[in-house]
N, C-alpha and C positions, 0 to 999 in steps of 0.2 A: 504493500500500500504506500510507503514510503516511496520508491519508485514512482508510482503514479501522480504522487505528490511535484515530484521533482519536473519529469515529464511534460504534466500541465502548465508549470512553472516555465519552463521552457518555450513552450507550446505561446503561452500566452501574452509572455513580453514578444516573441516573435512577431505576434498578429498586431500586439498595440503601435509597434515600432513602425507597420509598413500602415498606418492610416494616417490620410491628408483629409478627413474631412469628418466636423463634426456630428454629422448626423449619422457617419458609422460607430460611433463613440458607445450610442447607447446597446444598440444592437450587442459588443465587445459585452461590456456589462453584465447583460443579461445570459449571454453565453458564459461568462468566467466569473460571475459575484451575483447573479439572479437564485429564487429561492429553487431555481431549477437544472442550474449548473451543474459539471462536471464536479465542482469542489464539494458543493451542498453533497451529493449521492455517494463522494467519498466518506462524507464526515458520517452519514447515516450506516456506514458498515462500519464503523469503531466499536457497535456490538458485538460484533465478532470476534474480537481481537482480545486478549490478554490485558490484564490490568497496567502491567508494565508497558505491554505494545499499546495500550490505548493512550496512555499519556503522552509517550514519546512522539505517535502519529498526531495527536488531537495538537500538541503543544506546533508541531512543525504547521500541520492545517492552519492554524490559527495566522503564525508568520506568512506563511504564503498568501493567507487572506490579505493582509496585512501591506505585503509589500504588491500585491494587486491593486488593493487599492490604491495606494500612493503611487505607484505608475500610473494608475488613471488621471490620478490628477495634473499631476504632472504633464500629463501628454492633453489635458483638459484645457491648461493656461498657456502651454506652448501653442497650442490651433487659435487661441485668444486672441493671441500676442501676434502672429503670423497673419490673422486675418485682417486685424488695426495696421498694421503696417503696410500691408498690401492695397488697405483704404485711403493710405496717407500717400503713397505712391501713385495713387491716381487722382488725390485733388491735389500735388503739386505738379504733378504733369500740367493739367488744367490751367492754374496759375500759372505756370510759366508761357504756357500761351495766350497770358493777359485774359482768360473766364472770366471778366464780371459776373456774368449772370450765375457763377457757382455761391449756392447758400455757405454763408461763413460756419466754422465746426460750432457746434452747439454745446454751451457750456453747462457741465455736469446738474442736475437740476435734484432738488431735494424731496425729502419722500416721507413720510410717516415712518414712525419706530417700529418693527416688526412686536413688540409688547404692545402699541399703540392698536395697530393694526387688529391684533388677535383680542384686546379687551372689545373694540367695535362691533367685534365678527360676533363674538359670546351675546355682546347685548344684542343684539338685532334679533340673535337666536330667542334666548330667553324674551325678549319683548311679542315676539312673534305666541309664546307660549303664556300671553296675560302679565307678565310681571314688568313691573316698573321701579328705575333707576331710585334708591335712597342715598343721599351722600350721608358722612359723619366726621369728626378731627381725628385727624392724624394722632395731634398731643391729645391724648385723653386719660381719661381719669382711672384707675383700678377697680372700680365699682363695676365700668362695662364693662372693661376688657377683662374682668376673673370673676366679680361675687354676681355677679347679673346674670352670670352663665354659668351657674352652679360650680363655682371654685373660689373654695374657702379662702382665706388667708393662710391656712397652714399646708394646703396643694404645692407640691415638688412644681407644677407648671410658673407658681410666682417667685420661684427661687432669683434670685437678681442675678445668677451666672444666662437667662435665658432673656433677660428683660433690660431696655435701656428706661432708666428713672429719670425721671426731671425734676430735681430736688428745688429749681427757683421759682417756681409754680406756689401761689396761694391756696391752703388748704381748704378744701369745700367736704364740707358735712364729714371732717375727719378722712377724706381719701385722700389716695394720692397722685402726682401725675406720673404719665408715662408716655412712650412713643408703643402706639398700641403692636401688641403680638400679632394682631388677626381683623380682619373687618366683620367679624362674629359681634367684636364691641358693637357695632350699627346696629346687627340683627338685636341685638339687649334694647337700645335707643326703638328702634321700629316699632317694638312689642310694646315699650313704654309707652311711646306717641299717637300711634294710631290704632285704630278699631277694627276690628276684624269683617268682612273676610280680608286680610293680607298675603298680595304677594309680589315679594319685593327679591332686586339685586341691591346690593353693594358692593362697589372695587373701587381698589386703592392699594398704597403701598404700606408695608407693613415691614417691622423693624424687630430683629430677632437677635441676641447676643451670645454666637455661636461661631464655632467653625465655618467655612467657608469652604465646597466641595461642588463637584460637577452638577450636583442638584439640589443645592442651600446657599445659602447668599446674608448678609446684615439685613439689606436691603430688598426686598421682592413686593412681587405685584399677589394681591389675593383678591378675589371674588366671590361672595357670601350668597348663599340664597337663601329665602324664607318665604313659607307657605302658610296661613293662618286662617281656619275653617273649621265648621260642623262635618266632620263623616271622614275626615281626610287618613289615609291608613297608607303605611312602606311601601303597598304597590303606586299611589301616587307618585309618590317618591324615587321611584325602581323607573316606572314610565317615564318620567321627564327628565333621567339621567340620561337615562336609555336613548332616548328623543336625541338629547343634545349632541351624545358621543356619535351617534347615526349623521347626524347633521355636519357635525366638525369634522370630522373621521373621515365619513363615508362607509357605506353600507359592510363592506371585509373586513375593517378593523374587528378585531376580536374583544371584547369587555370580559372584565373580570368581577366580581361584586361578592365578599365576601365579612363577614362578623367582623368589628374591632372597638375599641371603647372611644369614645370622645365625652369627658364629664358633662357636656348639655347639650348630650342627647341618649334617648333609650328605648330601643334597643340601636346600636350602634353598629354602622358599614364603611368599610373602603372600596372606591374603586378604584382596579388600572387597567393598564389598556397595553395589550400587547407593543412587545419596543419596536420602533422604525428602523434601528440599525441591525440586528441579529433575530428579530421576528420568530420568538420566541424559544430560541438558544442557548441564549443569557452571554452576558457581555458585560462591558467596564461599569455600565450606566445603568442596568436594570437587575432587577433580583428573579433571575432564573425565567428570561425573558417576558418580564412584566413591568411597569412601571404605573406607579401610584400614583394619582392624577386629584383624588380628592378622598375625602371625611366624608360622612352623613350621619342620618338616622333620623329619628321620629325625637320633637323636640323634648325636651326631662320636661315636666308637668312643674317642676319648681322654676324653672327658665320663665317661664307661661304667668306665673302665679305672682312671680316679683314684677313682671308687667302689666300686673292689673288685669290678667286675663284667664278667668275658669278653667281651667286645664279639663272640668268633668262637664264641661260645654261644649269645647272647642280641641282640638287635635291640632298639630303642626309636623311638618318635617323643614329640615334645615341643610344644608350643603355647603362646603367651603373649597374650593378649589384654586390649586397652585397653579397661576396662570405662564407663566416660562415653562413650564412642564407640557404644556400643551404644542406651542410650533416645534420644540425637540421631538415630540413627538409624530408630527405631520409631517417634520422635513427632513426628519433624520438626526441635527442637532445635539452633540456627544455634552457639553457642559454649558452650562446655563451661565457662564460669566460670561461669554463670548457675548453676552446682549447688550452689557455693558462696557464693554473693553473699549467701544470709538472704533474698531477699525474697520474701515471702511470695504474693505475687501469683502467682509464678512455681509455686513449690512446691506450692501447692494445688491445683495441674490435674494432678498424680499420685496 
């Protein structure tokens, strides 16, 4: 199998090396890194092989994936780069035969944030399905952002290693301030404010004090949902995930929806959504090819009750979703800092 390894390896810088034109590029792709490949039908006979021979092969497959890829691209920027030059070669041809009438080159034009972008595309979604836009402060108070949503003061979630405090804040009704963990604080505020039936988004950015990794950040984008009704029950809940990830996705994406705790809410789910780069493999970026997209569940009846709202009236579900987890998902996107890094390379391919 190793052999065959090598072989393909051969075989397929061979083919990348003899193409002059982009639109053989993908075709290459699909032939040598599609989920239907020569590499793919290798790796699925590593059951066969011995524990020892399975490493050894799986670990070589993996490099040769590897450096397939990065020939790709490589050979991606190179046809870039060869076709701008070739376009520049013919409007100074042009010009040196005195073209007025040639349009002058068109200077780089700016575009939405691909986070910008995808928080759009989410509301348009969810608007389409009844709910409507709430805003809330960024700096806010620990009432919404912990005891509002069934977390105590004595909760490991308000430890100060996870939270940025704002100690020059005026104390109100004895709280404190904070730069909020979640736009869940709004969903507290929503429930406070307004009268049922509710159904609301909020997004914004939200401040976490943590490590920093391919898919955690200080700084990130969240989006909350909340549903507030007589009759409302998990399959609501289950539907209009369901809906959105169909919508966002497209209909082959694979969903995942399985039990997990969130203190405001009961009974408690996550979902993910199969990874765009190893399509369910597992790889640097996802946990045994899945990746975790959001929190739910049916709202805790104490959430309900501190907003002034019958819990034995009225039913809820709630949603919070890590919005940078989303285009990584749609486009492939290995680390979530690249949305923020400025460079321009990257930004322009949205």
């Amino acid at each position: 199998m190793r052999e065959q390894l090598e072989e393909l390896l051969i075989k397929a810088r061979g083919e990348l090396s003899d193409i002059n034109e982009a639109k053989d590029l993908e075709s290459w792709r699909v032939r040598y890194l599609g989920r239907k490949s020569e590499l793919t039908n290798i790796l699925r006979g590593l059951a066969a092989l011995s524990l020892d021979e399975r490493r050894a092969v799986g670990a070589r497959a993996n490099e040769v994936k590897s450096l397939l890829a990065e020939g790709l691209n490589q050979k991606t920027e190179e046809l870039k780069k060869e076709s701008a030059q070739k376009s520049l070669r013919v409007d100074d041809a042009l010009l040196a035969r005195g073209d007025i009438t040639l349009p002058g080159r068109p200077y780089p034009v700016g575009r939405l944030h691909p986070v910008t972008q995808t928080l759009n595309e989410m509301s348009e979604i969810f608007a389409s399905m009844g709910f409507q836009v709430f805003d809330g402060p960024e700096v806010e108070w620990d009432y919404y952002n912990f005891e509002a949503l069934n977390i105590p003061e004595e909760h490991p979630t308000r430890d100060d290693q996870s939270t940025f405090w704002v100690d020059h804040l005026t104390s109100h009704k004895g709280w404190k301030g904070l730069l909020r963990t979640q736009t869940t604080s709004v969903s507290a505020r929503a429930v406070e404010t307004m009268e049922p039936p509710i159904r609301v988004i909020e997004f914004g950015k939200c401040y976490r004090y943590e490590a920093t990794d391919a898919t955690h950040g200080i700084m990130f984008y969240h989006i909350d949902g909340l549903a507030v009704d007589k009759g409302i029950t998990m399959a609501d809940l289950k539907g209009t995930l369901y809906e959105f990830a169909r919508r966002y996705f497209g209909e082959d994406r694979k969903v995942r929806f399985r039990c997990d705790f969130f203190p405001f809410v009961e009974p408690g789910v996550e979902m993910a959504i199969e990874c765009a780069l190893c399509h369910g493999e597992g790889c640097s970026l996802c946990d045994e090819g899945w990746l975790e997209i959001l929190g739910a569940g049916m709202t805790h009846p104490e959430v309900l009750r501190r907003g002034g709202i019958d819990p034995d009236v009225y039913t809820s579900f709630a949603f919070g979703i890590g919005v940078e987890r989303l285009p990584m998902l749609r486009y492939g996107v290995d680390d979530m800092r690249l949305f923020y890094g400025h460079d321009l390379r990257f930004l322009r391919q949205f």
